[in-house]
Wavefront OBJ file of the C-alpha trace (Angstrom):
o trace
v -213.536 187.991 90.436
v -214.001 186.016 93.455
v -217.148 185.981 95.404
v -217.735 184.787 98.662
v -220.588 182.436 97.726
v -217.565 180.464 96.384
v -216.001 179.619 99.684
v -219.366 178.156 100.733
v -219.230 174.785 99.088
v -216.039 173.616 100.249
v -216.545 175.144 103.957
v -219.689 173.568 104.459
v -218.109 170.268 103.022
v -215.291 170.679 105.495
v -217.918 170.936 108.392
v -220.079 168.415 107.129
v -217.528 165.997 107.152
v -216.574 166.990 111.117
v -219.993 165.694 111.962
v -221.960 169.097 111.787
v -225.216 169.738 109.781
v -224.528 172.835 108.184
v -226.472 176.284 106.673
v -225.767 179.655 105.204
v -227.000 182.659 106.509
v -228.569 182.513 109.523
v -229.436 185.054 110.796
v -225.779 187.718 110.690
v -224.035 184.474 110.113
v -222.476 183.448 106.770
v -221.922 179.738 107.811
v -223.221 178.061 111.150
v -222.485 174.201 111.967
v -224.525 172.158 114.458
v -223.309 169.087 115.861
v -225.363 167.195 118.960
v -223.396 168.116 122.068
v -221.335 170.349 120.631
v -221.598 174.171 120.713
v -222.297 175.738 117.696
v -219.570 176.782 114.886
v -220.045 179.904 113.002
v -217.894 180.857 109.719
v -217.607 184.017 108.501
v -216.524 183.992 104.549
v -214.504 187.185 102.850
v -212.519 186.909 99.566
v -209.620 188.515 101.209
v -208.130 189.348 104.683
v -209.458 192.844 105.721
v -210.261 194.639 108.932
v -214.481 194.284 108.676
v -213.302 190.252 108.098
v -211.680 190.512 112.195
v -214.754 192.919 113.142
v -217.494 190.556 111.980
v -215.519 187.146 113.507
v -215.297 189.121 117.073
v -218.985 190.806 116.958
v -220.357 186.639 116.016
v -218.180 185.786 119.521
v -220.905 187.172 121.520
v -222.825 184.702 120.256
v -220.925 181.330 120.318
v -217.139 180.921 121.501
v -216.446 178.897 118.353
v -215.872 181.616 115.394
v -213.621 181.464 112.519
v -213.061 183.536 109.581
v -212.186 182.209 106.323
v -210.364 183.595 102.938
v -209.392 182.273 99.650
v -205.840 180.463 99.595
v -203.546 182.773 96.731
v -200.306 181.500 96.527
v -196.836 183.557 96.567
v -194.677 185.130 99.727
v -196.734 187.988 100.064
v -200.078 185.585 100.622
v -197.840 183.273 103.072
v -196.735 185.922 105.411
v -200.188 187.932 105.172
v -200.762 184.240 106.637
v -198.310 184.398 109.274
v -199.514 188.056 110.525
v -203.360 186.919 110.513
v -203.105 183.653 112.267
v -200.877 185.625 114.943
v -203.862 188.238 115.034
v -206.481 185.784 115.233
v -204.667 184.012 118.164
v -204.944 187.170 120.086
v -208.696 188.029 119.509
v -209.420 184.063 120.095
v -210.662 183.281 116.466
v -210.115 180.828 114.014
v -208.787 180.931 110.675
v -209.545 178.878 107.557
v -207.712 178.900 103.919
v -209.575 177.361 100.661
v -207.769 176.846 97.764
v -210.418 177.461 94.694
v -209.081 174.776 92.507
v -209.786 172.028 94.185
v -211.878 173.075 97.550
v -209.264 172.307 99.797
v -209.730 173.441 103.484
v -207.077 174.432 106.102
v -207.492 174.994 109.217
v -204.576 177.786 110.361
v -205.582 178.330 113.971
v -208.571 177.260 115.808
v -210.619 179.271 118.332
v -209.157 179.438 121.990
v -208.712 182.082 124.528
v -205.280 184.306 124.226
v -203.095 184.259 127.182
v -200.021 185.720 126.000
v -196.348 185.253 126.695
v -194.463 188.610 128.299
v -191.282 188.224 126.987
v -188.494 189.755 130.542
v -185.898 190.150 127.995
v -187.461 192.533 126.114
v -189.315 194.614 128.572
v -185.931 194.720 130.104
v -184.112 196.205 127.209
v -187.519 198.129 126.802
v -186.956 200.033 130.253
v -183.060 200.344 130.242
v -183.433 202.137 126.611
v -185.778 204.075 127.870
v -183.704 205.315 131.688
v -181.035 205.476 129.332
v -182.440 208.226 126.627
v -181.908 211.837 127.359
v -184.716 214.094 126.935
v -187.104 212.757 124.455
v -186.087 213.518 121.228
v -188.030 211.453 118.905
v -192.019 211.992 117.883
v -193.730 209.027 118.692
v -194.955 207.292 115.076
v -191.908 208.978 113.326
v -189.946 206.422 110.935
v -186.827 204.496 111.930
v -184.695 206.666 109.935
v -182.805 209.054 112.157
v -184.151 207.525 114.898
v -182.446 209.001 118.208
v -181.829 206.146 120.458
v -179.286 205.859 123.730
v -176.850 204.878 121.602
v -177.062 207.077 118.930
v -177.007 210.057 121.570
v -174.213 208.421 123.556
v -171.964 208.441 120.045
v -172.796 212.136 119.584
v -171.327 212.670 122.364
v -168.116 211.118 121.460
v -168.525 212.827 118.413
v -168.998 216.526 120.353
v -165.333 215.611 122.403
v -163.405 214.773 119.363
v -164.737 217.598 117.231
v -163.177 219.508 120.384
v -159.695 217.809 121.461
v -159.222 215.973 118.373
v -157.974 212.556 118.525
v -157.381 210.950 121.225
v -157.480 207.514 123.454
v -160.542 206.021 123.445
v -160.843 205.505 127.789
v -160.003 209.326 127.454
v -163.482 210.117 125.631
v -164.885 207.883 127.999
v -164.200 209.658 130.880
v -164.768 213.502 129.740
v -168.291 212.686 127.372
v -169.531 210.628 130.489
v -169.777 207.701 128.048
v -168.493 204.544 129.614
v -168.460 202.287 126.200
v -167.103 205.072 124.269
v -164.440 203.237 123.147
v -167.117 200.291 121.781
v -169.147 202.788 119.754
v -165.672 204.101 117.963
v -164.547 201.022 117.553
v -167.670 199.358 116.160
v -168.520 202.872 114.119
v -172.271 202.048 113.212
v -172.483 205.648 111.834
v -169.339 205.698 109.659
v -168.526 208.922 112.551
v -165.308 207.611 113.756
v -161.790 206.084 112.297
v -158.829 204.636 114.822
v -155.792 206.228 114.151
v -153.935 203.834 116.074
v -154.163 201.042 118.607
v -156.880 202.774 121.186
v -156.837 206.345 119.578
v -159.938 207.466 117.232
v -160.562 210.565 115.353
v -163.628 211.966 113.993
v -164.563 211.353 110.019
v -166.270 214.568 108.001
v -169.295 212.347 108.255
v -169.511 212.185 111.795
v -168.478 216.548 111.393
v -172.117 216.948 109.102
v -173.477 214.463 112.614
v -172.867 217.142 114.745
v -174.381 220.222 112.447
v -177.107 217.599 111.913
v -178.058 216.692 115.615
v -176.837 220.064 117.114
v -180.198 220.565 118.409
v -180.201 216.816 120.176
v -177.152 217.675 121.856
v -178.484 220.988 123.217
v -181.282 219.686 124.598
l 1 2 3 4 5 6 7 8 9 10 11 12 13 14 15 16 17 18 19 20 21 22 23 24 25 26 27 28 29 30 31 32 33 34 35 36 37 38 39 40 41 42 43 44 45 46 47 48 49 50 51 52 53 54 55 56 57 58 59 60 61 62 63 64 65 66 67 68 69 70 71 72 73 74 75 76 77 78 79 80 81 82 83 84 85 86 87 88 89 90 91 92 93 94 95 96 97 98 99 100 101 102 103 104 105 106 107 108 109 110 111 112 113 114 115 116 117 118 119 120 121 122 123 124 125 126 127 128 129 130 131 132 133 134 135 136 137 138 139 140 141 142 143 144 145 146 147 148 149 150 151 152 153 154 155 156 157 158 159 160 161 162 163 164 165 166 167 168 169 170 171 172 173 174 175 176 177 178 179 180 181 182 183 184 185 186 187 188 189 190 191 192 193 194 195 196 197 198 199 200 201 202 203 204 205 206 207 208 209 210 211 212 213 214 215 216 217 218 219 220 221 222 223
């Protein structure tokens, strides 16, 4: 079993050879570097990514801006995207992150401290607001899972659904204009669901699936 004790070694090489004299725990601190005109460095070692790893680096921040944390290196996909996700978290709370591989002490250096100014992506706060004008009601529970799911679009083809369940099949602009549902003809026509067959050129029918839709979501399209 891993113990922390082992990442010491090869961390305080690491530092060591950056200049800094190095010592374990002092005071809080598992590892803190000192170099002459430098700030201090302070390392905080766990034998695995967990979320009293993130509390310790940000509590050692109000003491010196220069924190990192710093794990064992495993190998497989699982270990390279818990990789990915971490050094994205650490970027946001301004901390550093350090890998060691065991076998032969090797130190990485993932992400180094700095202060987070993130990126607003317009794109998707657009799409974020127009889904959100666009929904009727609010059908979903927030933290429910993405299965079943009642989005704009999924309401907007139960609607289509509702009008051929009624009339039968019929021309696609047709649905359009009586369910209120200007891309009517889209949704058919691309049939995410499996709801909707074309019967000919422009003309689309509902499928028993998109029949159990309707007993299914009869209480969507109430509300």
């Amino acid at each position: 079993m891993t113990k922390e004790t082992e990442l010491y070694g090869p961390v305080k090489a690491f530092l060591e050879g950056q200049g800094y004299e190095v010592k374990g725990e002092i005071g809080a601190c598992d590892v803190v570097g000192v170099r002459d005109g430098d700030e201090p460095v302070i390392v905080e070692l766990k034998t695995s990514f967990s979320l009293s790893l993130f509390h310790q680096g940000v509590a050692r921040q109000s003491i010196v801006d220069d924190v990192y944390v710093a794990v064992p290196r495993k190998t497989g996909k699982l270990f390279l995207k818990a990789i990915k996700d971490n050094t994205a978290l650490c970027r946001r709370l301004g901390l550093g992150l350090i890998t060691v591989r065991l076998s032969d002490g090797l130190v990485q250096v993932h992400q180094d401290p700095a202060a987070y100014a993130p990126r607003k992506s317009k794109p998707r706060k657009g799409r974020l607001l127009k889904e959100f004008a666009r929904r009727v009601g609010d059908p979903n529970e927030g933290g429910q899972t993405r299965v079943g799911l009642i989005t704009a679009y999924r309401q907007d083809a139960l609607k289509c659904a509702r009008y051929l369940a009624t009339v039968g099949a019929c021309k696609g602009s047709q649905v359009a204009k009586a369910a209120e549902v200007p891309t009517a003809t889209r949704i058919m026509a691309d049939d995410h669901y499996g709801w909707f067959e074309r019967v000919k050129i422009g003309h689309y029918a509902l499928t028993p699936k998109g029949e159990n839709a309707l007993g299914e979501f009869e209480g969507i399209l109430e509300a």
